[in-house]
N, C-alpha and C positions, 0 to 999 in steps of 0.2 A: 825792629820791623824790617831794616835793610837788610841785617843778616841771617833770620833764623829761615825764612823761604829757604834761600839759597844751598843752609846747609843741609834742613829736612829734604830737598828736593837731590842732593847729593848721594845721601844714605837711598832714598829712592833708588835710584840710576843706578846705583852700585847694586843694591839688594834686588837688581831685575834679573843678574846673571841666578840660576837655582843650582850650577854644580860648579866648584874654584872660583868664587867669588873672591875677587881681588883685596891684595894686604891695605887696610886704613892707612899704612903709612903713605904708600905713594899718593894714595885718594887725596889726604889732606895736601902733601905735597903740592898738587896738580892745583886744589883750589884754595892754597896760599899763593901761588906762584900769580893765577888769574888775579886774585885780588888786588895785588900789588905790585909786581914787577908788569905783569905785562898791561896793567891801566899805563901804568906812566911809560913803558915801550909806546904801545899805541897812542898818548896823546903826544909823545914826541914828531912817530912817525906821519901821523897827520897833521901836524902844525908843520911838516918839511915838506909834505903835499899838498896841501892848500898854499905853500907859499907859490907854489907853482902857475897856479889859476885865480891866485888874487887879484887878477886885472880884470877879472870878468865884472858885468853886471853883478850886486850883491844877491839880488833875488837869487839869480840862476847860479851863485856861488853857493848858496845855501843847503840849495838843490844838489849840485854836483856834491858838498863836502859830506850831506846826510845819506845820500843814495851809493856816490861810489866811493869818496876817501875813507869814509868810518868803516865801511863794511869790510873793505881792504886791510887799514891796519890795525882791524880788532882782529879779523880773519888769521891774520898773519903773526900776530904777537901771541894771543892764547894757547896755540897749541902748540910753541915751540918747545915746553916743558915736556913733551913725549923724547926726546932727546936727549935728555937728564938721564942719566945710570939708569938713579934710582926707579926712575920710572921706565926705561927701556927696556930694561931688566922683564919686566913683568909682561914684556906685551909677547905672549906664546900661544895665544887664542885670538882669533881674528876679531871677534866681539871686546876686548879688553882695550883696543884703540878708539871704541865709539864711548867706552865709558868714561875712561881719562881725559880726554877729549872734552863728553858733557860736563864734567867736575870743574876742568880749567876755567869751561865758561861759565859751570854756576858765582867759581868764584870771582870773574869778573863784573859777574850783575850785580853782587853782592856788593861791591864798593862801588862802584854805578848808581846800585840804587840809595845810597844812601848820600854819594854828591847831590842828585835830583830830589829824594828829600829834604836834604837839608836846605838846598835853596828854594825849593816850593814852600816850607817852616816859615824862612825869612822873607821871601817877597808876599806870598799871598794867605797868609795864615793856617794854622792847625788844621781847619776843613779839607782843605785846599793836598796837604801834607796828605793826611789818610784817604786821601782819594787817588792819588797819583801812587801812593807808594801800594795801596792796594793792586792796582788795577797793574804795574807793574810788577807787583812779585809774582804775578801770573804769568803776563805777556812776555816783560824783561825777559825776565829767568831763564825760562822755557824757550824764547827764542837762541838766546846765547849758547842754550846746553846743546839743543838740538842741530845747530851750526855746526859749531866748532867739533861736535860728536863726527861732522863728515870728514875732515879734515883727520881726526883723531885714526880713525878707520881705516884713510889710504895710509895715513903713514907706516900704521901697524899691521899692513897689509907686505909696505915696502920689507919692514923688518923682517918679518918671515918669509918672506918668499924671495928677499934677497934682489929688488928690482931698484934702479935705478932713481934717486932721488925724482924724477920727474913724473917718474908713476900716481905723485903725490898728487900733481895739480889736476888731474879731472873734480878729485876732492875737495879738494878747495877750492876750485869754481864754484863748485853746488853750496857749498857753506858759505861762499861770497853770497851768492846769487839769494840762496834762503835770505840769510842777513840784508839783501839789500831790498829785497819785495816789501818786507816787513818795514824797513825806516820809510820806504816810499809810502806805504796806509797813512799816515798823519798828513801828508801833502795830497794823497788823495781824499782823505777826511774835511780838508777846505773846499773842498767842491761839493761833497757829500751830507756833511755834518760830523759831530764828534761824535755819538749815538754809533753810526754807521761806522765807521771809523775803528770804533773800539770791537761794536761786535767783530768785524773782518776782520782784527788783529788776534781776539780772542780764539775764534775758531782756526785759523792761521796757524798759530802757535799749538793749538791741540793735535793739530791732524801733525805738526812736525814731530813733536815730541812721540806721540802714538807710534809714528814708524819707524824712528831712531828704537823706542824701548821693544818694538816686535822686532827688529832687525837683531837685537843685542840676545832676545827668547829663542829663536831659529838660530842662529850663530850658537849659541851655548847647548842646544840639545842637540844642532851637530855636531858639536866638538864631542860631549860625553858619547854620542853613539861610536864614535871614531876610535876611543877608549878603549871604549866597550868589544 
């Protein structure tokens, strides 16, 4: 249940390009890399940023760690694997940085979601399990693909056009920023309810993913008219 969303939602995002759709090898590459290296980069990273603001208030530490530390160093660890060869190599079409990009973070919701199933199993039982791991292989997923898809974009924007590592970060503000609206709904959801809460998250995550996968449709029939 953690893992199969994440990978059908991968083969998705890849099979949106319709002309040069990218080699499986790097694909997996991108969302082995998420699943595993860059979880444990980002819990590193954020346990050296929270060390920071550990003197606050705990509420408002909460706040700060879910809204700006996590969004930061998941932002920053998932799509460092566009720098890999193997996967550099491939980014010759402007739409091939938004999909690597989405893959890295599928694979990072992918072992995400299954840390947060596995403790919702053991604290609050089996119900409890398939509700959260439901309601996340949606939201999760989708949020993480369509983040880190922005991030993926500037960078393989730098590769080809040959611009300065810093052309990256308007990119990865938007992928923070996505990333961070979205942790903020649950804090807003205690004012709201949980009802509200989930719808906002649902629709949230629809409309992100919808314009990362048109953004990758126009990127790819301009490339082949270019071709052409």
């Amino acid at each position: 249940m953690a893992f199969l969303p994440p990978v059908l939602y991968a083969i998705w995002i890849r099979n949106t390009e319709k002309y040069n759709r990218e080699k499986w090898k790097p694909i997996i590459f991108c969302f082995i890399w998420g699943a595993t290296i860059a979880i444990v980069a980002s819990i590193i990273l954020e346990v050296v940023l929270g060390s920071i603001v550990v003197s606050v208030n705990s509420s408002i530490y909460l706040i700060i760690s879910a809204v700006l530390i996590a969004p930061f160093a998941e932002e920053f660890t998932k799509p460092l694997i566009l720098g890999f060869k193997t996967v550099k190599k491939e980014l010759d079409e402007l739409e091939d940085g938004l999909i690597y990009g989405a893959v890295a973070g599928l694979g990072f919701s992918a072992t995400e979601n299954l840390f947060y199933g596995y403790n919702a199993f053991i604290s609050e039982g089996l119900l409890f399990f398939f509700v959260l791991v439901s309601i996340r292989s949606f939201t999760g997923c989708l949020l993480h693909a369509s983040a880190t898809a922005w991030t993926g974009y500037g960078y393989g924007k730098k590769i080809m056009k040959h611009t300065p590592i810093g052309s990256v970060i308007p990119y990865f503000l938007l992928a923070f920023l996505v990333h961070a609206f979205y942790n903020f709904i649950p804090i807003y959801g205690f004012i709201t309810g949980f009802s509200i809460a989930v719808f906002v998250a649902l629709m949230f995550v629809a409309l992100t993913i919808y314009v990362v996968r048109n953004k990758i449709r126009k990127l790819d029939k301009l490339s082949e008219e270019n071709v052409l």
